[in-house]
C-alpha positions in Angstrom: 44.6 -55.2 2.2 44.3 -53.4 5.9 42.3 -56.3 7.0 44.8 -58.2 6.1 47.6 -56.8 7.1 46.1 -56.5 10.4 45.7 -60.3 10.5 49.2 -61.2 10.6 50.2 -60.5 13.9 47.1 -62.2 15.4 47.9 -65.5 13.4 51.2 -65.3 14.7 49.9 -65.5 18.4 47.8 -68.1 17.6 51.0 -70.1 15.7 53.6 -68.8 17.7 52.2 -67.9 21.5 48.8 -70.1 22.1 49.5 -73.3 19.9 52.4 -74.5 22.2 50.7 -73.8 25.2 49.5 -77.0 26.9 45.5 -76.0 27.6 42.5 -78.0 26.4 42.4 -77.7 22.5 38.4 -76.7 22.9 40.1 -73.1 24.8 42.8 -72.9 22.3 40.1 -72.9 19.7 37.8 -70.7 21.7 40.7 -67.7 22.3 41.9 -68.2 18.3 38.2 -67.4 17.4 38.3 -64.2 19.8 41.4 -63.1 18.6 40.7 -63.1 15.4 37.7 -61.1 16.0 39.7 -58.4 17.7 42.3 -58.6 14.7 39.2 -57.8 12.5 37.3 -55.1 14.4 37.7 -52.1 11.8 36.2 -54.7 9.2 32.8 -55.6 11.5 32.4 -52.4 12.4 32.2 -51.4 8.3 29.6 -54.3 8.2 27.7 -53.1 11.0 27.5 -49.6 10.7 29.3 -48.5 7.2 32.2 -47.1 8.4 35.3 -48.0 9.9 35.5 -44.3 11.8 32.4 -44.3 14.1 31.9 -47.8 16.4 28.2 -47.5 17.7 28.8 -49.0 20.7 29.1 -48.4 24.6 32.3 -46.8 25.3 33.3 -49.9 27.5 33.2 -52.2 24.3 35.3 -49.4 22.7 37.6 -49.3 25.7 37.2 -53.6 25.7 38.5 -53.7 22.5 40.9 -51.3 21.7 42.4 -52.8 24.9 42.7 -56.8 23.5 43.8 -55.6 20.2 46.5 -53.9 21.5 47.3 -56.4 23.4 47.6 -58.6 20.5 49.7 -56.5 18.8 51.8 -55.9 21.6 52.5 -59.8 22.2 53.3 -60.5 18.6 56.0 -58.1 18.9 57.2 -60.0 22.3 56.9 -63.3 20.4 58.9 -62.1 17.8 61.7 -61.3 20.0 61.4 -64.3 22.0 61.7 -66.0 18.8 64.5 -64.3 17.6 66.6 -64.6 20.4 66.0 -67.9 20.7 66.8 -68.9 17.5 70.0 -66.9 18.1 70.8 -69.1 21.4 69.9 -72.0 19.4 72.7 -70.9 16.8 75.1 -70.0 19.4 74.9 -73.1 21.6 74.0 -75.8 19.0 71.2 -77.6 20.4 67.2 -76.5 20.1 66.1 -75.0 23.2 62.7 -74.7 24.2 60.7 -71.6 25.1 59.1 -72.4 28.6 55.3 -71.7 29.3 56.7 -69.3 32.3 58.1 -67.0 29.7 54.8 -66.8 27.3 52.7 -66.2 30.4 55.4 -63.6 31.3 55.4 -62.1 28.1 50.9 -62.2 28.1 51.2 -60.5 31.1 53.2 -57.4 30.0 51.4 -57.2 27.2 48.2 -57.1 28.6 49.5 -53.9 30.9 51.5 -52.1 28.0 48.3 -52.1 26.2 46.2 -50.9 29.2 49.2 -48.5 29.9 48.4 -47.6 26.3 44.5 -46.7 26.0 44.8 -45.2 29.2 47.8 -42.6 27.6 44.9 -42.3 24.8 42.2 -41.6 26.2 43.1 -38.8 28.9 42.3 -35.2 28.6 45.7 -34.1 27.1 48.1 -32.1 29.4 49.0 -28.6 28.0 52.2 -28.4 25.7 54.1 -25.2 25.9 55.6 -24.1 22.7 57.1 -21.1 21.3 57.1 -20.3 17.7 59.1 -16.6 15.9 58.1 -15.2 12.6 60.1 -12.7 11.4 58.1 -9.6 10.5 55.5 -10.2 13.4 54.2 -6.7 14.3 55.3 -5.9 17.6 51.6 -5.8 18.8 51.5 -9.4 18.7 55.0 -10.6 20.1 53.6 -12.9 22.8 50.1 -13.5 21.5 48.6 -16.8 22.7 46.7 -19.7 20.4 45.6 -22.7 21.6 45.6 -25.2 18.8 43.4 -28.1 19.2 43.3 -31.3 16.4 41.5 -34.4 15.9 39.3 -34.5 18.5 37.7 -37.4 17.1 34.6 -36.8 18.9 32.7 -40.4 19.1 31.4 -43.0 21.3 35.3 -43.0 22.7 35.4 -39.4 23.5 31.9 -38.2 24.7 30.6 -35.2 26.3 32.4 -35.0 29.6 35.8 -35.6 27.9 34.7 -32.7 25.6 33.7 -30.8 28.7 37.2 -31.1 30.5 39.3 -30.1 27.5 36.9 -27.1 27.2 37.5 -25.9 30.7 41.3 -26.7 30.3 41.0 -24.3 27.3 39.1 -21.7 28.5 41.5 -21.9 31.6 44.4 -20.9 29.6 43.0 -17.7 29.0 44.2 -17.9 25.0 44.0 -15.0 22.7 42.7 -17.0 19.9 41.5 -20.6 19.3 42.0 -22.4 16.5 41.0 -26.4 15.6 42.9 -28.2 12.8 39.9 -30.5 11.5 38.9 -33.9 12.6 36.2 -32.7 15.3 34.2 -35.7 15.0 33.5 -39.4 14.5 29.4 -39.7 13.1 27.0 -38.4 11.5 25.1 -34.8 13.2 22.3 -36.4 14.9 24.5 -39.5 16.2 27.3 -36.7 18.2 24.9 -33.2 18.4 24.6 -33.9 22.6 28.5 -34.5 22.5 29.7 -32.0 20.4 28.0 -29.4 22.2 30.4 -28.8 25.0 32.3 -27.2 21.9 30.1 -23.9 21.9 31.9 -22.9 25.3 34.9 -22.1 23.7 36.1 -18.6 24.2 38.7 -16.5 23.7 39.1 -12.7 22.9 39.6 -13.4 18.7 37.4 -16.0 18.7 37.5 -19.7 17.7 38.1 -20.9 14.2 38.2 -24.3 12.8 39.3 -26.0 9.2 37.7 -29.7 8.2 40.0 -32.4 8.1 39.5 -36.3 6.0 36.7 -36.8 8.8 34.1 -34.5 8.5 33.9 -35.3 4.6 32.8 -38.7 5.8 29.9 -38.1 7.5 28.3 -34.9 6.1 31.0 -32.5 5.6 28.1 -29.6 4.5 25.8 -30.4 7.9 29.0 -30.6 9.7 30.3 -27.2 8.6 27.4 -25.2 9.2 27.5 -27.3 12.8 30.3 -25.8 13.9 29.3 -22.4 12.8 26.0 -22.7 15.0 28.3 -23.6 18.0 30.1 -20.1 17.7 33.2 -21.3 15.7 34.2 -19.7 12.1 35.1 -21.8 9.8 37.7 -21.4 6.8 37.9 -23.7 4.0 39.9 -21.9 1.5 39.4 -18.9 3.3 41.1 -16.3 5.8 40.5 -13.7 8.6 42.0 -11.0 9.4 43.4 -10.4 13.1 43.8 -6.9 14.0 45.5 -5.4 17.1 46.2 -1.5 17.7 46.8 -1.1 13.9 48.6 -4.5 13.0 47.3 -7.5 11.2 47.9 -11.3 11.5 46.2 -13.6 8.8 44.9 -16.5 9.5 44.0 -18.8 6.9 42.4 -22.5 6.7 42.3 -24.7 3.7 39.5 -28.1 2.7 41.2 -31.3 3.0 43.1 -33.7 0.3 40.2 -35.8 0.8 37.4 -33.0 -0.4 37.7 -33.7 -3.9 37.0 -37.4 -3.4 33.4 -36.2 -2.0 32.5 -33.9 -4.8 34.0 -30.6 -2.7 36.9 -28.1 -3.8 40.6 -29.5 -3.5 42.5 -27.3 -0.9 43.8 -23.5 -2.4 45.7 -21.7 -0.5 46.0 -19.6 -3.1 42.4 -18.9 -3.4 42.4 -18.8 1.1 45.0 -15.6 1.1 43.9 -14.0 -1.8 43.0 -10.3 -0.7 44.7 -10.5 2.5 47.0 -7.9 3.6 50.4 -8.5 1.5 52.7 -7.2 4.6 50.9 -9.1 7.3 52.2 -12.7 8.3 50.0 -15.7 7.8 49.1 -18.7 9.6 47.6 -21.7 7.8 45.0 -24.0 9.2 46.0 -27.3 7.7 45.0 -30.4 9.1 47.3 -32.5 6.8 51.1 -31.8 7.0 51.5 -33.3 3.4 51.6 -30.4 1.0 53.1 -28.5 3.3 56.2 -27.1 0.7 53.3 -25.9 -1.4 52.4 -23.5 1.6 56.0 -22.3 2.0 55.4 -21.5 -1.7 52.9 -19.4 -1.0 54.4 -17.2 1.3 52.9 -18.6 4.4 54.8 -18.1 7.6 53.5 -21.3 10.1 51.7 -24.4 9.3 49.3 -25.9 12.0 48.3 -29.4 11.1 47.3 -32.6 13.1 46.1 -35.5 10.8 49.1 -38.2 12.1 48.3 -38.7 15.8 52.2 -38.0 16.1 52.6 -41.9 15.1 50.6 -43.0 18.4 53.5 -45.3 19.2 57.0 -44.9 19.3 58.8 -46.4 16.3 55.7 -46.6 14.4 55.4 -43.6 14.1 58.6 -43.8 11.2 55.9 -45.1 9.5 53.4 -42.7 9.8 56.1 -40.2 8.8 56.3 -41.9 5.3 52.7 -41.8 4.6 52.6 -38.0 5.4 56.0 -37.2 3.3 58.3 -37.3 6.2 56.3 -35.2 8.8 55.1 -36.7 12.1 54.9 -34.6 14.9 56.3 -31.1 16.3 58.5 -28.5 14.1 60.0 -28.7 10.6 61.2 -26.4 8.6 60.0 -26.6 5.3 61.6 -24.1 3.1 61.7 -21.2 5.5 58.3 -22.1 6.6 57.8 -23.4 10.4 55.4 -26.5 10.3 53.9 -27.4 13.6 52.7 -30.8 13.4 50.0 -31.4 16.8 50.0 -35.1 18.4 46.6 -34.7 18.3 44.1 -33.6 21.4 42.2 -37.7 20.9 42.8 -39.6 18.3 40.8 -42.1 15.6 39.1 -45.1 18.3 40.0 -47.6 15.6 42.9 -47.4 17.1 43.1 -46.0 20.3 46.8 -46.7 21.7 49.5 -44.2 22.9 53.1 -45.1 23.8 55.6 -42.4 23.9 53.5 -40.5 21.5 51.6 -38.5 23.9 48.1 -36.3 23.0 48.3 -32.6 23.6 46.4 -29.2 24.3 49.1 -27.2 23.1 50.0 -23.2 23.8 51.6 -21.5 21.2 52.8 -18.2 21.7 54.1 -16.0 19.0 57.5 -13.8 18.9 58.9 -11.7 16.8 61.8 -12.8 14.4 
């Protein structure tokens, strides 16, 4: 059904944007067959290297055609409108018109740029997003503490080690107090991303660097994975917690397995079972990486949410879609039954689909206050 869907808009270039065109009918042919190519990328890439998630290919092929298929996607929105308003002129004015050539070379052209505008915006090291989050009860040792949350990395062929590398320095440049990763690291199997994951083991701060899996890491070897990111100096929590302690005070933090776990023979996230023991009067924060369930956290007594998993919609307007596929959250704060939910854009994103418009990728600072 994806593949599919993903089809439409390219057969509407082809019907709508290439087949009035007056060019030899061998280069119509020629740029249908590409197109449709592009169109079906996610499905060659499953045929080629069983999975959807991790394109084995140079970075420029990546770039090439993340760049063409949002460019395709791009113009069959612009042909739509074309279409629409002409068909409203046409209405209006009585007579057919004709779209001129001028206009669907105009309308290429944009296209083209928007979508280079758009893997550009995608594949950036993030800039730093400020924001402030208050928890009532927060012991006064830790009004003002610092976390850098990271998400999604999605640590592939599209994001190698020097991208790695500069949003490690960025990190470590903030000075954080604690570090914490929302799932997603990676895109391929251990042996396939070990020289570009390794940047990773620079991470520093003072309470150390802790990271919950997300959907990804159960598709390429969730256990190796795991135990991975351990050997690189993070700790991971998968319905589990630490305890943060600061002249006398405690902070919980907790991370939870993904929805997906189950699927791939591991435990179904518990938050339940990742606070039990902790301290009952200290606050907790949840590692997350999916928003969904979120009002089963505020159930629990948890005080702030950190997920990624949505890419904040990537593009603007479609991200109301993502929002329904994640039960209404997208991106930034909610408040979900007295709960704060803090839904990260993500610091890279899936290379499926690697297009940002108004939807932009973030290293973002949290600091705590009190409530």
């Amino acid at each position: 059904m994806f593949h599919f869907i993903v089809a439409i808009p390219c057969l509407m270039v082809i019907a709508r944007f290439l087949a009035p065109l007056r060019w030899p009918l061998w280069v119509k042919i020629a740029l249908s067959a590409l197109l449709l190519l592009v169109s079906q990328h996610h499905l060659l890439t499953f045929l080629a290297f069983g999975s959807m998630f991790s394109p084995e290919v140079p970075r420029s092929m990546v770039l090439m055609i993340n760049w063409l298929f949002g460019t395709l996607l791009f113009l069959a929105v612009l042909q739509l409108i074309v279409d629409a308003v002409t068909l409203l002129l046409m209405a209006a004015k009585r007579r057919r018109l004709k779209i001129p050539a001028s206009l669907r070379y105009a309308i290429g052209i944009i296209a083209l740029g928007i979508a280079a505008f758009g893997v550009n915006q995608a594949v950036r090291v993030p800039p730093m997003k400020e924001v402030e989050v208050t928890i009532t009860g927060l012991p006064t040792q830790f009004d003002g503490y610092q976390i850098i949350h990271l998400t999604d990395l999605h640590i592939s062929r599209l994001f190698e080690a020097p991208w790695v590398n500069a949003v490690v320095t960025k990190t470590n440049a903030l000075a954080p107090d604690l570090i914490v990763i929302t799932g997603d690291l990676i895109d391929g199997d251990l042996e396939t991303r070990r020289m570009d994951v390794a940047p990773l083991q620079a991470l520093s701060a003072p309470d150390g660097v802790y990271a919950s899996p997300g959907n990804h890491e159960y598709y390429f070897g969730y256990e190796q994975w795991m135990a991975h990111y351990q050997s690189l100096g993070m700790q991971t929590l998968a319905n589990q917690h630490a305890v943060i302690t600061r002249d006398g005070a405690h902070l919980v933090l907790a991370g939870i397995t993904d929805l997906r776990a189950p699927r791939t023979g591991w435990p179904a996230p518990d938050v339940d079972e990742a606070i039990a023991d902790a301290p009952t009067s200290a606050p907790i924060i949840l590692l997350d990486h999916q928003p969904f369930d979120a009002a089963r956290a505020a159930a629990t007594g948890v005080d702030l949410q950190l997920s990624g998993h949505t890419h904040g919609g990537m593009i603007w307007g479609f991200d109301r879609i993502v929002a329904l596929a994640n039960n209404g959250f997208v991106s930034g704060f909610y408040d979900v039954d007295g709960m704060t939910l803090y839904v990260n854009n993500g610091t890279g994103l899936w290379p499926g689909f690697a297009l940002r418009l108004g939807k932009p990728s973030e290293l973002t600072r949290i600091t705590l206050r009190q409530g």
